[in-house]
C-alpha atoms as one frame of an Amber mdcrd trajectory, in Angstrom:
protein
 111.722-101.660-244.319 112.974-103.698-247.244 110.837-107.399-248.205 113.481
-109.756-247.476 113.834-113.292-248.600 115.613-116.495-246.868 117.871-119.073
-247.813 117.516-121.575-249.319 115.241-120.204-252.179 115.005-124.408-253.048
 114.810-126.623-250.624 115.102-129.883-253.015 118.105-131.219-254.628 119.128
-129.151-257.386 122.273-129.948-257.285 125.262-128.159-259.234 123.239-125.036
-260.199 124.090-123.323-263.622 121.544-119.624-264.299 122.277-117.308-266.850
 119.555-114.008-267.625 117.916-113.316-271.032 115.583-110.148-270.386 113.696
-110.437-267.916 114.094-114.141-267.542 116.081-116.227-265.426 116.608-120.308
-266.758 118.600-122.924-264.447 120.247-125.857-264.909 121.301-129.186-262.595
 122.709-132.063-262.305 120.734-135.175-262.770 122.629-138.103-262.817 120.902
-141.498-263.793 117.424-139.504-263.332 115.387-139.802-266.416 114.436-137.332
-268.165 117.275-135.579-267.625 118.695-132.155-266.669 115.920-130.220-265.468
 115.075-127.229-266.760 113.885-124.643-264.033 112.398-120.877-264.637 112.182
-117.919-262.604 110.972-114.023-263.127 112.301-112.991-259.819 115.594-115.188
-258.726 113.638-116.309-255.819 110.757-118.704-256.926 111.329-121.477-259.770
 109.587-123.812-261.589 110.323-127.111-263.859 109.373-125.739-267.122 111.369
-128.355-269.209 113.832-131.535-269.333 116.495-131.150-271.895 117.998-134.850
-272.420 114.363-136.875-272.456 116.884-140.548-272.570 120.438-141.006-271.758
 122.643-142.293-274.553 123.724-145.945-273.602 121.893-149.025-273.144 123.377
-149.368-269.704 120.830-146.555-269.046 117.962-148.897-269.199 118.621-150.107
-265.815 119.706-148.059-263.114 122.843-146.891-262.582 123.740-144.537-259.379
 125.740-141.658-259.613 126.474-141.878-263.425 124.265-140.103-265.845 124.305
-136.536-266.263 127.063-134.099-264.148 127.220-130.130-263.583 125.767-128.420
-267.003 126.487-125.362-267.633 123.944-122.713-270.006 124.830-120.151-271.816
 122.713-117.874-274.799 124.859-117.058-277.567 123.990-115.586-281.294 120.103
-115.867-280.663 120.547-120.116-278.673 120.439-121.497-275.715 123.350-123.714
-275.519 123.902-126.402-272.357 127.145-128.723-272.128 127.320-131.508-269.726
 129.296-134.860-268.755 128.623-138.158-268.766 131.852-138.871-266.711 132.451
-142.392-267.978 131.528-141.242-271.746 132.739-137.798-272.224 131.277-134.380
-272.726 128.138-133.490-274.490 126.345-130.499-275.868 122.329-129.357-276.958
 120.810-126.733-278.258 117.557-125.033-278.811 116.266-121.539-280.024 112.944
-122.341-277.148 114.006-123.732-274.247 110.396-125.358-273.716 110.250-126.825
-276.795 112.497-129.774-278.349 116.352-129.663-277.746 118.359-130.726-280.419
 119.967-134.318-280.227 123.002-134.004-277.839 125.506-134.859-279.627 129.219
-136.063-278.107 132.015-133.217-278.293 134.772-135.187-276.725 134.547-138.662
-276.266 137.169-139.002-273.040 136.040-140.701-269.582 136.748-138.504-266.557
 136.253-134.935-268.400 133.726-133.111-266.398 131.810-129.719-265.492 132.036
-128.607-268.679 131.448-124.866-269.576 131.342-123.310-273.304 132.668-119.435
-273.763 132.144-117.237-276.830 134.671-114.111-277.029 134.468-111.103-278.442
 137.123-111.911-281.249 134.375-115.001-282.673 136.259-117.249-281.307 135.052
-120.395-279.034 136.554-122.229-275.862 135.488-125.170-273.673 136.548-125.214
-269.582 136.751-128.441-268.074 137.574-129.922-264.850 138.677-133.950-264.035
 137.125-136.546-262.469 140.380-138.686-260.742 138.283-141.614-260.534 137.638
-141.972-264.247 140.776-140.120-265.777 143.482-139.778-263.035 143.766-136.359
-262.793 142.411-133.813-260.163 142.297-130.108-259.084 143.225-128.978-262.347
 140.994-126.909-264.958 141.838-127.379-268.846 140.899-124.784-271.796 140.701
-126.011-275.191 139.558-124.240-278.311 136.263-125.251-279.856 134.506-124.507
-283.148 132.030-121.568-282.628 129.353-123.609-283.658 130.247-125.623-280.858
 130.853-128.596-283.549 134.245-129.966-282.631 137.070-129.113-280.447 140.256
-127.855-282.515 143.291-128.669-280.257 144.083-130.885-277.556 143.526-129.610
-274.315 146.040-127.187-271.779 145.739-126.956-268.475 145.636-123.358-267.156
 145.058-124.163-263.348 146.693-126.432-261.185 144.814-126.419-257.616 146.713
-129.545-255.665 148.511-126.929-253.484 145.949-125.061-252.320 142.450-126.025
-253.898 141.883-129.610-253.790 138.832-131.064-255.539 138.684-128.011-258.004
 136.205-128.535-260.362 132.673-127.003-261.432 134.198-123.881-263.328 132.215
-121.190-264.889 133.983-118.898-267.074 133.055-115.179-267.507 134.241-111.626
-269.257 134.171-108.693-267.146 135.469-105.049-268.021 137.835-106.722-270.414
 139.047-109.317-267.719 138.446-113.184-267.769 137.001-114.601-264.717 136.510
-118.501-263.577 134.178-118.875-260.380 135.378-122.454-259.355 134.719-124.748
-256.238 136.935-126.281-254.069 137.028-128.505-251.065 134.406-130.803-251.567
 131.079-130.872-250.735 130.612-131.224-247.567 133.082-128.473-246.375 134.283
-126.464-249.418 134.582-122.887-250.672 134.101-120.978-253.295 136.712-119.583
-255.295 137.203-116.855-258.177 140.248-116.319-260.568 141.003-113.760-263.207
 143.346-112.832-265.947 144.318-110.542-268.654 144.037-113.977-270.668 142.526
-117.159-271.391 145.893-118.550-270.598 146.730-116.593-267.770 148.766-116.290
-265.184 145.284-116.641-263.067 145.565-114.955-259.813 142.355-116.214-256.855
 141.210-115.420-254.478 138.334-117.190-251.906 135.226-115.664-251.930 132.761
-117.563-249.865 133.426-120.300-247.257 131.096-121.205-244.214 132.442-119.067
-241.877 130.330-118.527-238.748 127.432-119.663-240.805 125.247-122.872-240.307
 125.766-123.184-244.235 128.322-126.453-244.512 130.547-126.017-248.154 129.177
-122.862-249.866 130.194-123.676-253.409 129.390-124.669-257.048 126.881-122.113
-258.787 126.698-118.916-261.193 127.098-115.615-261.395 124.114-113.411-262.595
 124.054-109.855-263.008 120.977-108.434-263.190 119.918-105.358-265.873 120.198
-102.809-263.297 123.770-103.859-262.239 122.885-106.107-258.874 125.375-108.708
-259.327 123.578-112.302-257.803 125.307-115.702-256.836 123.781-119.466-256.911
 125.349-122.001-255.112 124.496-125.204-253.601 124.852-126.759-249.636 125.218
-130.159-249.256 122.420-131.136-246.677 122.942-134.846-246.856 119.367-136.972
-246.942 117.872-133.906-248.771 120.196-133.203-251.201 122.150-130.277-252.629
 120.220-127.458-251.704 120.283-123.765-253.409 121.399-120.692-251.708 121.060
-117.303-252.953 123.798-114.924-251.881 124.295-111.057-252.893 127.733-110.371
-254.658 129.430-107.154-255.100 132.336-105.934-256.973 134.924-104.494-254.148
 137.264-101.118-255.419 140.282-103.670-256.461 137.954-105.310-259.038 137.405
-108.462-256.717 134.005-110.066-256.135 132.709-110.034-252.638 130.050-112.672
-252.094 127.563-112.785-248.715 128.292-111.106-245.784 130.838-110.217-243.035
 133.488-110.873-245.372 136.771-111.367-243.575 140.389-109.471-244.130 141.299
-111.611-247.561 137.830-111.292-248.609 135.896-114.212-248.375 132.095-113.648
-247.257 129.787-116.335-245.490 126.589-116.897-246.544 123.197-114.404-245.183
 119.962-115.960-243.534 117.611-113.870-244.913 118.424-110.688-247.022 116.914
-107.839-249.198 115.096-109.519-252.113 116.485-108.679-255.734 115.705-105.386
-257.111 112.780-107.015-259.483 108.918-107.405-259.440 107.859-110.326-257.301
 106.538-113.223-259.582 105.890-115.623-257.536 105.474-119.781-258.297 106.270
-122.867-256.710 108.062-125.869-257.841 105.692-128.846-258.065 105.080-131.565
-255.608 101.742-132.901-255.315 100.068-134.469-258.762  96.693-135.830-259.637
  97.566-137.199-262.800  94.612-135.054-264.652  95.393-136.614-268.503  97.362
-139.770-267.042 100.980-138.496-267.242 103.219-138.298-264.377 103.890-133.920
-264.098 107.488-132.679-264.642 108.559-133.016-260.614 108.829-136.652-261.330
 111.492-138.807-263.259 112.160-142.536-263.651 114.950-144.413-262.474 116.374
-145.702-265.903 115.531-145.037-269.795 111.479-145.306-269.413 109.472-147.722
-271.414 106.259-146.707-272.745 104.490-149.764-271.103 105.392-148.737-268.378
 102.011-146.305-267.520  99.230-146.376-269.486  97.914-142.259-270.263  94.398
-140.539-271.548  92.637-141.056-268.241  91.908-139.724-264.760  95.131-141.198
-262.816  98.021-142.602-262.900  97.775-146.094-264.009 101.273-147.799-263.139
 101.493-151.526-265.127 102.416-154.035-262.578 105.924-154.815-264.988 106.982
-158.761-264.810 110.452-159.338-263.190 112.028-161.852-261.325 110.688-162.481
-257.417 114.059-162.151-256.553 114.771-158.697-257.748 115.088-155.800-255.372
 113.325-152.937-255.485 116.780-151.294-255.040 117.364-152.117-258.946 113.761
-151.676-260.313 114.370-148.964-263.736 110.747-148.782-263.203 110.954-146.744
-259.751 108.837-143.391-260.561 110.483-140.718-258.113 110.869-137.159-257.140
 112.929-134.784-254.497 112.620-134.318-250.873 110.540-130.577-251.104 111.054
-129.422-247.603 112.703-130.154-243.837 109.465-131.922-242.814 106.079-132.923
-244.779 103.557-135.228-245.122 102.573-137.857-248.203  99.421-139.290-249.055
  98.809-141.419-251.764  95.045-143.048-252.788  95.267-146.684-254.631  93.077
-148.184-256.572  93.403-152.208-256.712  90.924-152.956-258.903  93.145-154.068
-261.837  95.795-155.870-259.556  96.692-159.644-260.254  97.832-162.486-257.929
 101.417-161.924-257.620 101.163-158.251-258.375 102.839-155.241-255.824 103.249
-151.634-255.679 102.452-148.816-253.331 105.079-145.891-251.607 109.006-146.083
-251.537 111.400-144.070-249.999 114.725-144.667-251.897 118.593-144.241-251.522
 121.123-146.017-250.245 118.645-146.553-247.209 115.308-147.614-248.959 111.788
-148.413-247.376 109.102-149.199-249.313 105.047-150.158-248.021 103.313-151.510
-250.609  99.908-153.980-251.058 101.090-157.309-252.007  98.756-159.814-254.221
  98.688-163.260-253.556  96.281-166.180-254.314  93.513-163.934-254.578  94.253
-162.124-250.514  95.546-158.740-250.608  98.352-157.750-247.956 100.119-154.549
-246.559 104.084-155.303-247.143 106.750-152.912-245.054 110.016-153.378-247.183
 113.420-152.388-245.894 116.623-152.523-247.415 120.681-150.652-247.794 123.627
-151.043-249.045 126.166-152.834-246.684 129.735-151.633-245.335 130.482-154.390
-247.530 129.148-152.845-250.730 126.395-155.663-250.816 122.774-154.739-251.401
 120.712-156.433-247.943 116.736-156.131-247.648 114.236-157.242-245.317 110.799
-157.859-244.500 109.400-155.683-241.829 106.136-155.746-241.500 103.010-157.521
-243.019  99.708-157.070-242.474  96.720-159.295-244.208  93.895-156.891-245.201
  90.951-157.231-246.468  89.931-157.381-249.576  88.732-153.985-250.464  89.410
-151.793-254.042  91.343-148.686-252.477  93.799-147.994-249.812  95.300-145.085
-249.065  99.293-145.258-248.019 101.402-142.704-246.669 104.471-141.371-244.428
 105.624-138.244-242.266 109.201-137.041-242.499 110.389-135.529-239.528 113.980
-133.486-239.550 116.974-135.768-240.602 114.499-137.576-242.629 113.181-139.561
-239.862 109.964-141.027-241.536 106.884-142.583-240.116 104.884-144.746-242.507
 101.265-145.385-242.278  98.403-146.884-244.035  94.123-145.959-244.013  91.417
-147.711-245.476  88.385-145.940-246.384  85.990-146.514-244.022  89.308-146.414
-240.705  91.440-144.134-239.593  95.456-143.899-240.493  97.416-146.896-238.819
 101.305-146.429-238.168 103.311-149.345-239.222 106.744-149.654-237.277 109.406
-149.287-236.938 110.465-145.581-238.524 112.601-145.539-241.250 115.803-143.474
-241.316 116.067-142.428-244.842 119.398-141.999-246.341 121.035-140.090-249.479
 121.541-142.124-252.825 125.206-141.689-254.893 125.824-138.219-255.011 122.213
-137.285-254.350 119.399-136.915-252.045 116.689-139.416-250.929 114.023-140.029
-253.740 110.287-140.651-253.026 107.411-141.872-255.273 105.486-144.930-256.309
 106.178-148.595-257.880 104.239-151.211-259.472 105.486-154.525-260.309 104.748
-158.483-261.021 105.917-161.623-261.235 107.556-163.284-264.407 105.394-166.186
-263.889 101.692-163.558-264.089 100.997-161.260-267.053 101.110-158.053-264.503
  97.958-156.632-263.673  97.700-152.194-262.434  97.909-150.144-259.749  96.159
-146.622-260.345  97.132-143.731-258.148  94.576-141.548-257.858  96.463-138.798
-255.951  99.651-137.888-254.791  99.795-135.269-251.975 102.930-133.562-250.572
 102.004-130.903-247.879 104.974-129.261-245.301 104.911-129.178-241.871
């Protein structure tokens, strides 16, 4: 009986997976967005288990960075390893397309530097032939350029330097792939391939294309849509081929409050030289995606991706990122905990537009958070604790005022009329005591439950639930806060522990 493994292999968002193979090592890429640091770096030994090893970009470029802005940042990267590097390109859709570098991918990456300065060019993915010469496949985003469902080719310098020649497009999908985008461009048995999305996210497919040239004529053909499957929009990922020949396929499924989750689906090369990815393929050869299936044929190394932190030398761990360009007063490091500085800003602010939101993925379906305070260095007019955030955000958090502490329940969304509303749900005078634990329960649909415990009690619900929702173009975020007042100098909060355990 063959050890199987099921889907999804991540159950966080990861969204707009990129995984190439060096040896016997397997390195992905995702999207990001206004997440900083950016573009995770994830490693596996076995295709099925992963762990954050790295961030490539550690700031984003632009001064608009320092506060947050959803759904900009960082779009689909793609890696490659060519002539002894590890290359990455990725868009910034509103500044243009940018590439690093590194010879150790857990060491520094080299400065990204802009290849094409031009709003709207996305997914961008490099390709070294076996003439020397260097190309760059791009898709469009119509919201930033005007054009959509088309892929463009242009000819770079090797040393990925410039771009010589204005762009050509070599794919026109309006008729029959809308939203094309996310290309990946391969060279098989002397053949050029592009595995390419379409549909959208929520109910797309995934298509491949080949030609005898760069330039075409590109014949496709669908090779992975939903079909009877509970997997919604089976798209956007990589092709890996493994050293024994087992050909592999990442791709994502849009799952709404959690994200864009990663699926791992077999692929195999059919007599007429098409892929065939999944199962059950039907007559034009499209596959839907398996449950569970035969693990890779490599040794089991297994890891997990990291959740739960204790802060051991005072630095948040790699599962966490800020919510704009990070300021180094931010946290204070060298000690036991994480010691958050309560920063100054206006009363009025939302917590909705705090750069200083510390925040990580939704790990699993349903799980449990627990987080122990210590108040000790809090000031009148200082507050932090738990939020939930997205376009839906909850926060409960101990509020400091004239020298009485209190438990705050914080609501807040974005309006159908694009305007940011927040409430008070909830608060609860306490007394004054040095350390509080807070926490929540997320049921399926991220249907949360918050709750708070003092030392010497037992945990207290605080109503009502909270229905969390997905930010711009990404899952629900979780973490910690800690601000003040402009009028106070901003005391700390120190979290002691942070624990994440599933259901």
């Amino acid at each position: 009986m063959p050890l199987l493994y099921q889907n999804p292999i991540i159950h966080a968002d990861y969204a707009d997976p990129d995984v190439i193979r060096t040896g016997d090592n397997f390195w992905m890429v995702a999207s990001s967005f206004n997440q900083v640091p950016g573009l995770p770096l994830l490693h596996s030994r076995d295709l099925i288990h992963w762990q954050i090893v790295n961030y490539i970009v550690k700031r984003l470029p632009s001064p608009e960075y320092d506060c947050p802005q959803p759904g900009k940042g960082i779009w689909a990267p793609s890696i490659r390893f060519h002539n002894g590097l590890f290359w990455v390109f990725y868009s910034l859709p509103d500044e243009g397309i940018f590439v690093t570098h590194t010879d150790d991918p857990l060491g520094d990456w080299s400065e990204p530097r802009c290849i094409k300065a031009a709003p709207g060019w996305i997914d961008p993915c490099p390709f070294w032939d076996d003439d020397g010469r260097a190309w760059l496949l791009n898709a469009f985003a119509f919201s930033r350029s005007g054009i959509k469902n088309k892929l463009q080719l242009t000819e770079m310098a090797p040393d990925a330097s410039r771009l010589l020649e204005e762009g050509r497009i070599i794919f026109d999908g309006t008729p029959s792939h809308p939203t094309l985008e996310g290309p990946k461009l391969y060279k098989r048995n002397n053949e050029y391939w592009i595995f390419a999305p379409a549909g959208g996210v929520k109910r797309g497919w995934q298509t491949a294309m080949r030609a005898n040239s760069l330039t075409g004529p590109w014949l496709c053909r669908d090779i992975l849509h939903q079909g009877n499957s509970a997997i919604n929009g089976p798209h956007q990922g990589a092709w890996v081929e493994l050293e024994n020949g087992e050909s592999w396929f990442f791709h994502f499924q849009d799952k709404g409050v959690y994200g864009r989750i990663t699926h791992l689906q077999p692929l195999r090369w059919a007599e007429d030289g098409w892929p065939c990815a999944g199962e059950k393929q039907d007559a034009y050869g499209a596959g839907q995606p398996v449950q569970v299936h035969p693990l890779p044929a490599l040794p089991l190394s297994p890891c997990q991706l990291q959740t739960s932190d204790d802060f051991a030398d005072g630095n948040p761990g790699l599962q966490w990122q800020w919510q704009a360009n990070p300021k180094s007063h931010w946290f204070t490091s060298g000690r036991q905990g994480l010691y958050l500085r309560c920063v100054p800003v206006k009363s009025e602010t939302s917590v909705y537009h705090l750069p200083n939101l510390l925040l990580q993925k939704f790990p699993a379906e349903q799980f449990h958070v627990t987080a122990s305070l210590d108040l000790s260095l809090c000031r009148d007019n200082d507050e932090g604790g738990l939020i939930i955030y997205g376009q839906r955000f909850a926060a409960l958090v101990v509020n400091q005022s004239e020298g009485k502490r209190y438990l705050v329940y914080r609501h807040g969304w974005i309006n159908d009329r694009g305007e940011l509303d927040e409430a008070l749900l909830d608060v609860v005078e306490m007394t004054n005591q040095q350390h509080i634990r807070l926490g929540y329960d997320v049921g399926y649909d991220g249907l949360v439950r918050f709750k708070w415990h003092l030392p010497d009690g037992v945990w207290q619900p605080v109503g009502p639930r909270f229905s969390a929702g997905a930010g711009k173009w990404i899952g629900a975020r979780m973490g910690l806060y800690a601000r003040g007042n402009v009028a106070g100098t901003g005391g700390t909060l120190i979290c002691t522990s942070y624990n994440i355990s599933e259901i």
